[in-house]
C-alpha positions as CSV (number, residue, x, y, z in Angstrom):
1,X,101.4,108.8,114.1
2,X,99.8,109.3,117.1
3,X,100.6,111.4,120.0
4,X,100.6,109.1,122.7
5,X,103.6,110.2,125.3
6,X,101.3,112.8,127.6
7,X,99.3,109.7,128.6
8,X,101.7,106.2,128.3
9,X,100.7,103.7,125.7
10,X,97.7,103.4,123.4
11,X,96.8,100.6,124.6
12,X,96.6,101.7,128.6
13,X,94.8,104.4,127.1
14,X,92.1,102.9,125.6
15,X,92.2,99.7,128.3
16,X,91.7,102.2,131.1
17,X,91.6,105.7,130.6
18,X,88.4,105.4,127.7
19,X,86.2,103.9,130.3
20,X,86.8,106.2,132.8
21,X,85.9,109.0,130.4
22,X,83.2,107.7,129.0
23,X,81.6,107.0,133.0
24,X,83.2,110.8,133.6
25,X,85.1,109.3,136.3
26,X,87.7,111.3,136.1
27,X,89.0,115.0,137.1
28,X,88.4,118.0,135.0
29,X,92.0,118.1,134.0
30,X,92.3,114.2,133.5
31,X,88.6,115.0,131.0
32,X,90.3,117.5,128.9
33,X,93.8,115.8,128.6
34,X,91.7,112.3,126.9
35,X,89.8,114.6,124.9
36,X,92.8,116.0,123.9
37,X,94.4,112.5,122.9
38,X,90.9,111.2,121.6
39,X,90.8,114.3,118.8
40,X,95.1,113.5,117.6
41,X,94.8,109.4,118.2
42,X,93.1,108.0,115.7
43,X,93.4,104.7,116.6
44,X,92.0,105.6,120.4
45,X,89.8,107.2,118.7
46,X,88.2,104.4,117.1
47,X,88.2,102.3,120.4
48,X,85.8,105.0,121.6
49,X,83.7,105.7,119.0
50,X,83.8,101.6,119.2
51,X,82.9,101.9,122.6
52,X,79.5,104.5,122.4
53,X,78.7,101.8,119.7
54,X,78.4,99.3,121.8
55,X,77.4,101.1,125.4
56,X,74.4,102.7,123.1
57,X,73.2,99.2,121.7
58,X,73.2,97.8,125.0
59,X,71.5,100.9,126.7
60,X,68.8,99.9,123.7
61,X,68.3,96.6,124.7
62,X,68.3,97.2,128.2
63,X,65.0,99.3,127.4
64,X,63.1,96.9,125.2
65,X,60.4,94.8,127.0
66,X,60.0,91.3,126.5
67,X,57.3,89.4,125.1
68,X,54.7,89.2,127.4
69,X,54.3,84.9,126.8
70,X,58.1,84.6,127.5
71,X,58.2,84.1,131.0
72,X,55.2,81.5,130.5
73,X,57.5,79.9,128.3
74,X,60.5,79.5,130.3
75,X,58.6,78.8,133.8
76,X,57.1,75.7,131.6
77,X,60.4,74.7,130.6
78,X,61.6,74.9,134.6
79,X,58.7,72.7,135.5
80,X,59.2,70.6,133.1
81,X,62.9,70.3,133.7
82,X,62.4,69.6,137.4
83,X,59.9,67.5,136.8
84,X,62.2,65.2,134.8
85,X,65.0,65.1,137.5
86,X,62.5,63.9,140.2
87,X,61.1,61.3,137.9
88,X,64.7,60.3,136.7
């Protein structure tokens, strides 16, 4: 069971209070009370461990360059598609 009462319900905890940890938008004190919950609440938890999952993946992808004949390819396919509405 967790031990939810110091900070209202799991789910306004993970909602809310797991993105402002994660962005360390909040006060010392407000930082070690999550921590606190995160290490006896499984289940919050897992919707931050959830979380770094997904922030990490799309920090990844963020970083990756694009092929270098994509932007060819989709200005071709904006010509093209303008070129079919003035013709239509």
């Amino acid at each position: 069971m967790s031990d939810c009462q110091s900070l209202g319900d799991c789910d306004d905890t993970r909602v809310q209070k797991i993105y402002e940890y994660l962005d360390r938008s909040l006060s010392a004190d407000d930082l070690a009370e999550i921590k606190q919950h995160l290490d006896t609440c499984p289940e919050c938890a897992g919707e931050y461990d959830l979380e770094c999952v997904i922030r990490s993946a799309v920090k990844r992808s963020c970083t990756e360059l694009a092929p270098e004949n994509l932007k060819a390819s989709i200005l071709e396919r904006i010509h093209a598609m303008k070129a079919a509405d003035v013709s239509s």
